[in-house]
C-alpha positions as CSV (number, residue, x, y, z in Angstrom):
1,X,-12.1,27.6,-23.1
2,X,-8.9,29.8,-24.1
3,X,-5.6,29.4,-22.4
4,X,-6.5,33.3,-21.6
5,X,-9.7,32.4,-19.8
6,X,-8.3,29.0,-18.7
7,X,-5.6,31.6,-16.6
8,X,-8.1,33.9,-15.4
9,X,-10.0,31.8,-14.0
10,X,-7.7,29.2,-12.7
11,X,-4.4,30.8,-11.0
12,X,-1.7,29.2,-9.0
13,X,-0.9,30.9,-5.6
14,X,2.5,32.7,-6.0
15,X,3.0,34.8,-2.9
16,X,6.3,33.5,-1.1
17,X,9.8,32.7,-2.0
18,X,10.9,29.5,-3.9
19,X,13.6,27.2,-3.7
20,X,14.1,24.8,-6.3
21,X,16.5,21.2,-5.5
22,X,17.9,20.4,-8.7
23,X,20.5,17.3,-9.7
24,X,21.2,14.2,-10.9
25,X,19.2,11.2,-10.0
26,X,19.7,9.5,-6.5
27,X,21.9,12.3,-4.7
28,X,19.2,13.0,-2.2
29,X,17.6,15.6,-3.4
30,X,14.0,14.4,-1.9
31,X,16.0,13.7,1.6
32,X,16.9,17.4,2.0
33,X,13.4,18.6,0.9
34,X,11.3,16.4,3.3
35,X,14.3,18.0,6.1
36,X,13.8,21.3,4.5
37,X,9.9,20.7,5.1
38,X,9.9,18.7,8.1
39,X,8.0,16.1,5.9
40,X,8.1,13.2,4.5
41,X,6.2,13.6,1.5
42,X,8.9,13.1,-1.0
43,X,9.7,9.3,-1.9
44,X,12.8,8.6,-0.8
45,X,14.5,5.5,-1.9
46,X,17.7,4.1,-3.0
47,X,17.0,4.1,-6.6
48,X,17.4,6.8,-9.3
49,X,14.3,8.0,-10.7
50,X,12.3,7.5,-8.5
51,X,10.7,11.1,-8.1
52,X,9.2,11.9,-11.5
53,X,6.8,15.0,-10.8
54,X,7.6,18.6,-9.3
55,X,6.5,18.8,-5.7
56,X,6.2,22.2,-3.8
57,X,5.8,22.4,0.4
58,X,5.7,24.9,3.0
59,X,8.5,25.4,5.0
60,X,10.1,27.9,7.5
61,X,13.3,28.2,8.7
62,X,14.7,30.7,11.2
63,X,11.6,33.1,11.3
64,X,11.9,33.2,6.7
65,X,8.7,31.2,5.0
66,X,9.4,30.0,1.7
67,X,8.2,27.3,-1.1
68,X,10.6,24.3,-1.2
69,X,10.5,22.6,-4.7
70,X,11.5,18.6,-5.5
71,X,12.5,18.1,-8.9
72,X,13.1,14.8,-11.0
73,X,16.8,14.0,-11.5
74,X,18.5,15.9,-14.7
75,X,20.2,13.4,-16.6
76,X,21.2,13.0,-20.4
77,X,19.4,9.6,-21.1
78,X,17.9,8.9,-23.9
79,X,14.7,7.3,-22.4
80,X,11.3,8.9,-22.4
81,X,10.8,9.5,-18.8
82,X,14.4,11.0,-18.1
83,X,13.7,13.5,-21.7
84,X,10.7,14.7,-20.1
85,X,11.6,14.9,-16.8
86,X,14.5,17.0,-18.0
87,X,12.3,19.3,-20.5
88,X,9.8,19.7,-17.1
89,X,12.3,20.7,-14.7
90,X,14.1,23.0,-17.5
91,X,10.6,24.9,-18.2
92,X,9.5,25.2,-14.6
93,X,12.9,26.5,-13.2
94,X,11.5,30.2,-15.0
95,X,9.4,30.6,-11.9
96,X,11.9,30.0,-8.7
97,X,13.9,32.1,-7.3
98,X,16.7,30.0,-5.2
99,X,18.7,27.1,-6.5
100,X,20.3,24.2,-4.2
101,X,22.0,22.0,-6.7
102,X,22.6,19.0,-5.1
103,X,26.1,16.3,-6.1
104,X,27.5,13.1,-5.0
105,X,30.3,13.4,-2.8
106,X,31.0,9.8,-2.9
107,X,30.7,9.5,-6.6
108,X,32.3,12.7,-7.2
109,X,32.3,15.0,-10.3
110,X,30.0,13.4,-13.3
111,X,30.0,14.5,-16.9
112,X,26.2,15.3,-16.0
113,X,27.0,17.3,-13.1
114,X,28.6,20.1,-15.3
115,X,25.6,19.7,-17.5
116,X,23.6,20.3,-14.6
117,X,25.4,23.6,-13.9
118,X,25.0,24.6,-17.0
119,X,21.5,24.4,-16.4
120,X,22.0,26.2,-13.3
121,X,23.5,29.3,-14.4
122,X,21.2,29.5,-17.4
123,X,18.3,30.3,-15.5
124,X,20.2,33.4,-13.9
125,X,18.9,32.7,-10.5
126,X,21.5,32.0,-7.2
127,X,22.4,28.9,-6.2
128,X,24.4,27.1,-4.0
129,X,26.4,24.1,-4.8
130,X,25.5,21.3,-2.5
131,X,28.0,18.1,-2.0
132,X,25.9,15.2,-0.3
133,X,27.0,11.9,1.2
134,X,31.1,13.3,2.7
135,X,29.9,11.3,5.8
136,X,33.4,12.1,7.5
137,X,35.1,15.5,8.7
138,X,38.6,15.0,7.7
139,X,36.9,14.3,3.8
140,X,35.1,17.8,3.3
141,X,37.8,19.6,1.9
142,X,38.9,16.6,-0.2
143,X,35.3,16.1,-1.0
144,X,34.8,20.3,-2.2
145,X,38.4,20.6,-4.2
146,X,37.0,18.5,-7.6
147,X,34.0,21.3,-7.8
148,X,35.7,24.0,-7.4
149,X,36.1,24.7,-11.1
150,X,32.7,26.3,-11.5
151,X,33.7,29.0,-9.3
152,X,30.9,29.3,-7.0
153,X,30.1,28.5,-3.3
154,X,30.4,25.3,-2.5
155,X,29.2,23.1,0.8
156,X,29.9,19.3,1.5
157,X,27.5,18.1,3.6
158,X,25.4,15.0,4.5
159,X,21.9,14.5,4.5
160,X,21.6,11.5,6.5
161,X,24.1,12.5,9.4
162,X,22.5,16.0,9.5
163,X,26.1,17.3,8.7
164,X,27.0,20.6,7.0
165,X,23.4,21.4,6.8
166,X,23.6,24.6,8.9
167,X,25.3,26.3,6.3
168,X,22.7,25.5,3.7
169,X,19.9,26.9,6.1
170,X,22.0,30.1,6.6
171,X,22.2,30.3,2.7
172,X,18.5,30.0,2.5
173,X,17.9,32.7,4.6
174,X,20.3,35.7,3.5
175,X,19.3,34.8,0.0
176,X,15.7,34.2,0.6
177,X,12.9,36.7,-0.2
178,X,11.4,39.1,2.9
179,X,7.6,37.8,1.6
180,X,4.9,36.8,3.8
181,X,3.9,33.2,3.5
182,X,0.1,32.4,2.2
183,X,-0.9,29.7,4.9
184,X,-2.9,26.7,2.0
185,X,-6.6,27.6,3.1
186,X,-9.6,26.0,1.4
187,X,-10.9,22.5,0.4
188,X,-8.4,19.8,-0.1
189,X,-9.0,18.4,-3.6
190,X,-7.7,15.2,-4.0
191,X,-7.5,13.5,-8.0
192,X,-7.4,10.2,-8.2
193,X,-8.0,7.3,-10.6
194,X,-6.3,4.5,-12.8
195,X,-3.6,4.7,-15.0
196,X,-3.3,7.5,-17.7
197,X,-7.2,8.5,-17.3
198,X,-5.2,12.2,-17.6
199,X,-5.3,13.0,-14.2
200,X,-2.1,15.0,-14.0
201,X,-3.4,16.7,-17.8
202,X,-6.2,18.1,-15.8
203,X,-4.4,19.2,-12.7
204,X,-1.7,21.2,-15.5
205,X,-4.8,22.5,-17.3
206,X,-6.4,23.6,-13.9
207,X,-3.0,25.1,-13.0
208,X,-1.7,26.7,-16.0
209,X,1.3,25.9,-15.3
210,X,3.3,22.2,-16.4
211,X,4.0,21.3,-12.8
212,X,2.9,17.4,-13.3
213,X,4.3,15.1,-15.5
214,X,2.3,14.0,-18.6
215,X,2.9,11.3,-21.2
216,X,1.1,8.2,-22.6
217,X,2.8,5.7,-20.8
218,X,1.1,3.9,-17.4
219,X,2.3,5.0,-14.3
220,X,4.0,8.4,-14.4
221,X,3.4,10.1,-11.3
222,X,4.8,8.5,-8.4
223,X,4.3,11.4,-5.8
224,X,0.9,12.7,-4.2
225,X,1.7,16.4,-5.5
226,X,-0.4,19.1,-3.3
227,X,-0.6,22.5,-5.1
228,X,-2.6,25.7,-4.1
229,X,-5.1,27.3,-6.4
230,X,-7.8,30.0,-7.2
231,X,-10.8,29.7,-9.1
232,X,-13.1,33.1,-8.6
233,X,-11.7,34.0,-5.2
234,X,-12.1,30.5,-3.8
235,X,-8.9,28.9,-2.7
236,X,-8.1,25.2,-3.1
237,X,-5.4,22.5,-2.4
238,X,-5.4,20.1,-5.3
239,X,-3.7,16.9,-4.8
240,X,-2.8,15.1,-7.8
241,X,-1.5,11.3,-7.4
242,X,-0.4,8.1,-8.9
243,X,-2.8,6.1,-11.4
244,X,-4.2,2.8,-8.7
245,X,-3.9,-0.3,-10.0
246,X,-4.8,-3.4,-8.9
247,X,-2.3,-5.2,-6.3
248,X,-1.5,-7.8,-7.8
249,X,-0.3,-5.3,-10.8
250,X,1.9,-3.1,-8.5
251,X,5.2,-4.5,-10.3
252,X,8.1,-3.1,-8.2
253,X,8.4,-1.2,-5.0
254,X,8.3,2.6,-6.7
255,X,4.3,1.3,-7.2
256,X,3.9,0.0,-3.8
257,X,5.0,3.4,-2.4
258,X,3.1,5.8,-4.9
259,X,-0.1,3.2,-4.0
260,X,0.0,4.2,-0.3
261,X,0.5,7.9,-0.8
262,X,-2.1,8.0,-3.2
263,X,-4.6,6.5,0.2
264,X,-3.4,8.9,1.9
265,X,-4.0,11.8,-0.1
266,X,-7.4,10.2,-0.1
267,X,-7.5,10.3,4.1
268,X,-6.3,13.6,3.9
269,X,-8.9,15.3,1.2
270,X,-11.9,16.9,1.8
271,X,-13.4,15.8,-1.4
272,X,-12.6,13.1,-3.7
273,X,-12.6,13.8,-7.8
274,X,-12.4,10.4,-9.1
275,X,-11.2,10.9,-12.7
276,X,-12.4,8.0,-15.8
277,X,-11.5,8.1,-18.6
278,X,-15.2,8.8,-20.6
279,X,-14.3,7.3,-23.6
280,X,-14.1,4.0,-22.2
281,X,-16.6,4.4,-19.2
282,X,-16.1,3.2,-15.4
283,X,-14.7,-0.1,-14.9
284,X,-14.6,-2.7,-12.0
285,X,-11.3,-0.8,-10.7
286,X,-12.8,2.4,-10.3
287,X,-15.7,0.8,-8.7
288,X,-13.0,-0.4,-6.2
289,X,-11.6,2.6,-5.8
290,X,-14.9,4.6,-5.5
291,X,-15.6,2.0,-2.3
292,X,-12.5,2.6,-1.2
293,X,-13.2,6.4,-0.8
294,X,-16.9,5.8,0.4
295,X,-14.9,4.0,2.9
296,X,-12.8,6.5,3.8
297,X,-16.1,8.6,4.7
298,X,-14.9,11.3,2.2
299,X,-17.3,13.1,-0.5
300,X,-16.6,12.4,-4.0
301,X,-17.2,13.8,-7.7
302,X,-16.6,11.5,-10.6
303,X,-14.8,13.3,-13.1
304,X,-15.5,11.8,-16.9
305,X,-12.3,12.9,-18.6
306,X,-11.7,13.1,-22.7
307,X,-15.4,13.8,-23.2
308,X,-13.7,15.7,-26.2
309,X,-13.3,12.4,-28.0
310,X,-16.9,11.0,-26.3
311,X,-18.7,13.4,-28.0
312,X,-17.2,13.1,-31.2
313,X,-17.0,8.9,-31.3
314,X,-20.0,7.8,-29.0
315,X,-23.3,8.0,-30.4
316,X,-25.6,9.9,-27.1
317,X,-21.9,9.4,-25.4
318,X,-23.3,11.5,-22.1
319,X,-26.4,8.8,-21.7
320,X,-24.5,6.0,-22.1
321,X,-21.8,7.0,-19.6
322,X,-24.3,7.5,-17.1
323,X,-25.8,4.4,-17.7
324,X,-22.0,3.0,-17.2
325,X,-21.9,5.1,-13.9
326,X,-25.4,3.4,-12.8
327,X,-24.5,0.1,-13.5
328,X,-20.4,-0.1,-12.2
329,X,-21.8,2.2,-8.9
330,X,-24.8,0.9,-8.0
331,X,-24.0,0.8,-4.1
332,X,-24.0,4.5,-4.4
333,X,-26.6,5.8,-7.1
334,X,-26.1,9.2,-6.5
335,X,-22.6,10.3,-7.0
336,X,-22.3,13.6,-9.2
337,X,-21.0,13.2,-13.0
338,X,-19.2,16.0,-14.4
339,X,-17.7,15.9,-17.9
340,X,-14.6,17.9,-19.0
341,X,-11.6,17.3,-21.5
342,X,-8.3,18.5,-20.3
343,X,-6.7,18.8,-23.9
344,X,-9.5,21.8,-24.5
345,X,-10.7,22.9,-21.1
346,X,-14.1,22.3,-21.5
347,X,-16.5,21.5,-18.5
348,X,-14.2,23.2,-15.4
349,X,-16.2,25.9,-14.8
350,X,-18.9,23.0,-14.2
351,X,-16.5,21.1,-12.8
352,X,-15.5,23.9,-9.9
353,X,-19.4,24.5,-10.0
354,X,-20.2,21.0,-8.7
355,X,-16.9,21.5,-6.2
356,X,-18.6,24.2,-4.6
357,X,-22.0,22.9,-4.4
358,X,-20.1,19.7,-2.4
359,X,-18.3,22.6,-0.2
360,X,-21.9,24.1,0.8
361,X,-23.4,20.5,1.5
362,X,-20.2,19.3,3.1
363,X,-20.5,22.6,5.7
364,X,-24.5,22.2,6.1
365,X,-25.7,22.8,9.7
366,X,-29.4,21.5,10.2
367,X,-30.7,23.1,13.7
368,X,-31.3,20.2,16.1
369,X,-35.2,21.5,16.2
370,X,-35.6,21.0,12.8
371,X,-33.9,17.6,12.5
372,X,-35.8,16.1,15.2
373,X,-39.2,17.2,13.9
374,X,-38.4,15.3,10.4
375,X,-36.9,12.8,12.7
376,X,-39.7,11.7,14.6
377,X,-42.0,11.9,11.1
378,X,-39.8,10.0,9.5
379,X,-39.6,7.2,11.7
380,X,-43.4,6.2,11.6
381,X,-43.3,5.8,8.0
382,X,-41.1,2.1,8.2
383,X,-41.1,-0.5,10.7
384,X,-39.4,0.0,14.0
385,X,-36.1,-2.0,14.5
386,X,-36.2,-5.3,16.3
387,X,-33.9,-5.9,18.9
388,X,-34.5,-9.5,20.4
389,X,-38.0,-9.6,20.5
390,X,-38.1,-5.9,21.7
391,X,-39.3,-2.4,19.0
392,X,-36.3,0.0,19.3
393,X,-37.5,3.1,20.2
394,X,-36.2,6.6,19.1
395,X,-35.8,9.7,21.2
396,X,-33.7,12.4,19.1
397,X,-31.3,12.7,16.4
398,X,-28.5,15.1,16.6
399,X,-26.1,16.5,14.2
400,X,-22.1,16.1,14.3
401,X,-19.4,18.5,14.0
402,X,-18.2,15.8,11.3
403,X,-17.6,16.3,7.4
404,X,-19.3,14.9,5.5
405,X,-22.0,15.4,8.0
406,X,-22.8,12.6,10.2
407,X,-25.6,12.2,12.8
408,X,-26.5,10.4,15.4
409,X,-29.8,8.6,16.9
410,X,-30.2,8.3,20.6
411,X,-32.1,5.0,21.4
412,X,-33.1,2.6,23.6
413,X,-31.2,-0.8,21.9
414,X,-28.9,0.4,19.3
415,X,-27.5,-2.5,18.8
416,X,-30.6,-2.9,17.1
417,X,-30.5,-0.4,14.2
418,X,-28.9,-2.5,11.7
419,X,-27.0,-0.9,8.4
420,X,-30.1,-0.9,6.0
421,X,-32.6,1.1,8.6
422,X,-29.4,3.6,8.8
423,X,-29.5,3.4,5.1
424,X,-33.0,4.4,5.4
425,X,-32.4,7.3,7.2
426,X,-29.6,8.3,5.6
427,X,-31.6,8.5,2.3
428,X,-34.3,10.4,4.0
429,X,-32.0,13.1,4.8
430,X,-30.6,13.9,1.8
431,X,-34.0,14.2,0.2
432,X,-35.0,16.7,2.9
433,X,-31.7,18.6,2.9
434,X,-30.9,18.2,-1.3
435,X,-27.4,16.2,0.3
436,X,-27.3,13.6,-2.7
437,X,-24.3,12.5,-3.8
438,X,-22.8,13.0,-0.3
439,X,-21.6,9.5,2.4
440,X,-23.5,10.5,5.2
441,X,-23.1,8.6,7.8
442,X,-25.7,7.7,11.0
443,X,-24.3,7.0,14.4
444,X,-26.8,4.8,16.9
445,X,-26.0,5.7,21.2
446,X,-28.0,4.5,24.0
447,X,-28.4,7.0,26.6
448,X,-25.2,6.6,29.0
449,X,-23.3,3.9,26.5
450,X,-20.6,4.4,24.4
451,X,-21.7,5.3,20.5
452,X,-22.0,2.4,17.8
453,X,-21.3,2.9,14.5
């Protein structure tokens, strides 16, 4: 695919004001965008570098909608991870419209602060120069005199105290644009996988735009980075997140933190693209994680990445990943294989083509008349639970209001219906309905008792 059609088809939402927080590392930059977006998405911890990729929220202030964006600290060091974030943030600032460059009140007026300025002004855009951490009144002028050599407005404020703050919401608002905000509608998308499968590659390439992060070193996205797109007049939330390693690998806290988010983005999804890398096939990691997002009841997609290079390298490369896929998910045979390569853009239109087909099964209503008809054939065709030395019987099944779609069986000991008679049934109804590859999940009541799972 060309980066023409790759942007045709795939387009980020761009319909509302941003504002971009910019600055060096650890002057709370991700404090006053989760306050900004009454969130708390952004890591926040008392170490620099701790957000790496470019996160964009929602937020409203006074009646004005806008796009709040997080950015990595700017610094000069000569380390991969502080080059890149710096080239990132430098490409990306091209589509904002609002600055707030935040500095360190208590540190006061770094050699990389000017440089950050200079970045500033560069872009052409207005911005407001944010002092954090004057935690006392009698300090704000003090704090404001060393930074008044770029000429340009300057607020001391802190974060943590909720001090000075108004004034930055009242700068927002004169400055901001009079654009109607694009509430995110659609299916959430959540990516998630190991280490450096090229998770965040996709997401870019799905994007068009280099919002993520990417290098060749293990770990590089720390946040769970929600982003709206477009493919063929379907909207989408796609939630990119850190590579999940095993605990006992979680090194330092920075992992431990990017670990939970990247659950939660999982809780929060619709439907899960599980991303392996296809050159080197599904491993007993991703097997973990596949249970934990069978767990989560969410749907699922397992994305074979690089198939690029597994076409090339791998003799019948698509058989014997499959064959992987079989083996390493054997507690759930089903699950839908799509290959792509984010360095060329094959497969997405497949890809978005198996995203949809999940979106219709995910939203399939069976009329209760219907359900119970296959119902009651179905259950004459395998032994009737035992409960004690008692047949469970059957009366109806019913449908839930649930995604992925759940049901539940109305009988007279439910206790009795034991996981691999709801497997059963389970199986039975995604023949009848073409549901494979989706958790569904069957619910066992009594008349007048509380449901079982």
């Amino acid at each position: 695919m060309s980066s023409s059609e790759s942007e045709s088809l795939f387009r980020a939402l761009r319909d509302v004001s941003r504002v971009a927080i910019i600055g060096r590392p650890n002057v709370g930059k991700s404090t006053l965008f989760n306050f900004l977006t009454d969130t708390r998405k952004a890591v926040v911890k008392n170490q620099p570098g701790v957000t790496r990729d470019i996160q964009i929220e929602p937020a409203e202030i006074w009646g004005q909608k806008f796009d709040v964006i997080d950015t990595g600290g700017l610094t000069e060091a000569p380390d991969l991870f502080s080059q890149l974030i710096r080239e990132q943030v430098i490409e990306f600032l091209s589509s904002v419209d609002l600055l707030l460059v935040v500095m360190d009140g208590r540190i006061g007026l770094c050699p990389e602060d000017r440089d950050v300025i200079r970045i500033a002004k560069a872009t052409g855009k207005p911005f407001l120069l944010i002092i954090n951490k004057v935690d006392r009144n009698h300090d704000l002028e003090l704090a404001k005199a060393e930074f008044y050599e770029f000429g340009v407005d300057v607020v001391p404020t802190s974060f943590e105290m909720r001090l000075g703050l108004d004034q930055v919401l009242e700068w927002i608002v004169e400055h901001v644009k009079q654009t109607e905000h694009t509430q995110r509608e659609g299916m959430k998308l959540a990516m998630v996988g190991k280490p450096n499968v090229g998770k965040s590659s996709l997401c870019n390439r799905l994007l068009g735009e280099n919002r993520l992060l990417v290098s060749d070193i293990a770990g590089t996205t720390v946040d769970a980075v929600d982003t709206e797109l477009v493919y063929r007049d379907r909207k989408f939330t796609l939630i990119d997140t850190a590579g999940l390693r095993r605990s006992s690998k979680r090194e330092d806290d920075v992992e431990i933190i990017a670990a939970f988010k990247s659950q939660d983005a999982i809780r929060r999804a619709d439907l899960v693209l599980l991303v392996v890398d296809g050159t080197l096939g599904p491993s007993d990691q991703d097997a973990k994680i596949l249970q934990a997002i069978l767990e989560a009841h969410k749907a699922v997609i397992v994305v074979a990445n690089k198939s690029d290079l597994g076409d090339r390298e791998i003799a019948e490369y698509r058989k014997v990943f499959r064959s992987q896929v079989s083996e390493e998910f054997h507690f759930f045979a089903d699950v839908p294989i799509v290959f792509v390569s984010a360095k060329t853009g094959r497969g997405l239109p497949e890809l978005f083509e198996a995203i949809v087909d999940m979106e219709q099964k995910l939203s399939r209503r069976i009329p209760t008349s219907e359900l119970n008809d296959f119902f009651m054939h179905v259950i004459r065709q395998a032994p009737a639970p035992v409960w004690g030395h008692t047949n469970v019987k059957f009366y109806y099944l019913t449908q839930t209001h649930q995604r992925p779609p759940a049901f539940i069986a109305f009988a007279n000991y439910p206790d009795g219906v034991d996981n691999s008679y709801r497997r059963f049934l389970a199986k039975r109804i995604q023949e009848q309905w073409n549901l494979q590859g989706v958790p569904i999940r069957i619910f066992c009541m009594g008349v007048g008792r509380r449901s079982q799972e």
